[in-house]
C-alpha positions in Angstrom: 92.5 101.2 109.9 90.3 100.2 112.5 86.6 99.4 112.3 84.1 100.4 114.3 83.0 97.4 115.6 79.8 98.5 117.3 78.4 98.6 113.4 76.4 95.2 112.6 75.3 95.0 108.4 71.3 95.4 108.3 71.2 93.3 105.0 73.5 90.3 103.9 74.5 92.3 100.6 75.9 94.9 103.6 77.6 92.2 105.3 79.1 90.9 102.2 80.8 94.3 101.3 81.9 94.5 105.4 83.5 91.2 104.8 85.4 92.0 101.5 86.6 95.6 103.0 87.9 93.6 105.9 89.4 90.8 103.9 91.0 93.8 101.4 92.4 95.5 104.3 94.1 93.0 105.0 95.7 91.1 102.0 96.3 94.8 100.6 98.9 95.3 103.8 102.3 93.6 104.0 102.2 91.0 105.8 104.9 89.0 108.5 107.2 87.9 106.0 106.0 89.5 102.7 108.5 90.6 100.5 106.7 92.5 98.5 103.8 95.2 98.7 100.3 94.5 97.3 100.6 96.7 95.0 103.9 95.0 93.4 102.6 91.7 93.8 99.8 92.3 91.4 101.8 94.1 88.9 104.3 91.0 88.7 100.8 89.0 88.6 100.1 90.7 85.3 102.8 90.0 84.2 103.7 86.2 85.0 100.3 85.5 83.3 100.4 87.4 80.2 104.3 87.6 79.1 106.3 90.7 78.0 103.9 93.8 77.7 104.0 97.2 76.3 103.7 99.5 79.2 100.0 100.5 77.7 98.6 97.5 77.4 100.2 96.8 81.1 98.2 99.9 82.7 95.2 99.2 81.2 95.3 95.4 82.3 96.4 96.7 86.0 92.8 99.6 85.3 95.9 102.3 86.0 97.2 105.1 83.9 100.4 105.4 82.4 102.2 107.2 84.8 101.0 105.4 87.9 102.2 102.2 86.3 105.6 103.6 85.0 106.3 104.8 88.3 105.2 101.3 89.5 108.0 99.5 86.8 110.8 101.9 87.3 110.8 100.7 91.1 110.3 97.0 90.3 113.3 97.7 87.5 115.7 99.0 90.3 114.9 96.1 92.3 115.8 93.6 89.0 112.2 92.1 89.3 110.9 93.8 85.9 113.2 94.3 82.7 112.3 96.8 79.4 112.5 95.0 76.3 112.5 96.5 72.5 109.3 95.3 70.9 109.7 93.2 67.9 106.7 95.2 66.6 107.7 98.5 66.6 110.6 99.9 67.1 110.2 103.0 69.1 108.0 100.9 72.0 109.3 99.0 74.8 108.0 96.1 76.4 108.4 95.2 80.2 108.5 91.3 81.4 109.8 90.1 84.3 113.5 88.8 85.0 114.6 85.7 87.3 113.9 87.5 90.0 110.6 89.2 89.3 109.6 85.7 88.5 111.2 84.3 92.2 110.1 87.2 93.9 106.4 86.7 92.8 106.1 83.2 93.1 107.3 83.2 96.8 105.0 86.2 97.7 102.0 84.1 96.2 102.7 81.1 98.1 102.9 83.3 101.3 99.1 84.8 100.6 98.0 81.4 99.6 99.2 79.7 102.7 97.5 82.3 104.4 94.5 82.2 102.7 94.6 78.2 103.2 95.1 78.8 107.3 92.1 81.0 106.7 90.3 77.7 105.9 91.4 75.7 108.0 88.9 72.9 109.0 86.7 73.6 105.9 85.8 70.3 103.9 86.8 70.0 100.4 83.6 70.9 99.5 83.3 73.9 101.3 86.4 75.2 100.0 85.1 74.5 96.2 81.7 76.0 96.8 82.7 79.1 97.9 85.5 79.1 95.3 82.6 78.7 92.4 80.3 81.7 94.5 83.5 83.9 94.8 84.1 83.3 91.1 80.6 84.0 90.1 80.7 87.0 92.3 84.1 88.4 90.8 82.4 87.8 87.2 79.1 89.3 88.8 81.2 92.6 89.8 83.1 92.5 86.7 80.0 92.5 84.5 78.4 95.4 85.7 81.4 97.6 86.5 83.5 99.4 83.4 86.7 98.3 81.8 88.5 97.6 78.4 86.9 94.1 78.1 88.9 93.7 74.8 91.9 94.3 76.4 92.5 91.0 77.7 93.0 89.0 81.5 93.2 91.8 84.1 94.2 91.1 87.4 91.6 89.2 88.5 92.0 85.3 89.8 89.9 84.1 86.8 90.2 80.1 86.0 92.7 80.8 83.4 95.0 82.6 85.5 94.2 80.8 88.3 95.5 77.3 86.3 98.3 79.3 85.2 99.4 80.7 88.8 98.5 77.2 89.6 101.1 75.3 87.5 103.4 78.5 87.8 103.7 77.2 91.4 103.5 73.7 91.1 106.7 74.1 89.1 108.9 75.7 92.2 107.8 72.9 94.5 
């Protein structure tokens, strides 16, 4: 999608949302060398940082209805990322987690954004790179505050410092 790039923001709060539509744009699109699409990516996100899940509680983590997200685990299930699972509690429910592969398959694709969003920053100081990380994470708290979701529902799929530790050590344990 090209932008018209005769269009300047008139305020900064208009050149923050030009930046994040830009920046969205492009981590949303697959990439040299991705394996998997966005929208896979951040279901096996969901997944590698809260376990097993009934396919309910999945959807309304990933702010999705049920169907979108079924359709969304059958594909991942014929590609052996995702596996269904009898849940201990009930019976007649299923559970999805992620298999081997899901687990492989995830942790490569978020090295590949993360290297890409470290080239991003290349030549930042250390500093630089943690204050924007505390303003992006006030910001993301910021948006999520004053937008609607199932707040009792538990992590979504946002880059909180929970999940963020978890991807973290996730990683750290591949290299």
């Amino acid at each position: 999608m090209q932008v018209n790039n005769a269009y300047a923001p008139q305020t900064p709060v208009e050149g923050v949302m030009h930046a994040f539509t830009r920046i969205g744009r492009r981590l949303k699109a697959k990439q040299p060398g991705d394996k998997l699409d966005h929208s896979a990516h951040v279901v096996l996100f969901v997944l590698r940082c809260n376990g097993a899940l009934r396919l309910s509680d999945l959807a309304a983590r990933l702010e999705l209805d049920a169907s979108t997200t079924s359709r969304h685990i059958r594909a991942l299930e014929q590609l052996g990322m995702v596996r269904r699972s009898p849940d201990p509690a009930d019976g007649r429910a299923f559970r999805v987690e992620l298999t081997e592969l899901g687990v492989e398959q995830w942790e490569a694709s978020a090295r590949h954004r993360m290297e890409l969003l470290s080239a991003a920053m290349e030549g930042w100081s250390e500093e630089d790179i943690k204050t924007f990380e505390r303003l992006m994470t006030r910001f993301a708290d910021g948006v999520a505050a004053r937008t609607p979701d199932s707040a009792a529902d538990g992590p979504r799929a946002d880059t909180g410092t929970a999940a963020r530790e978890n991807t973290d050590n996730n990683l750290e344990s591949t290299r």
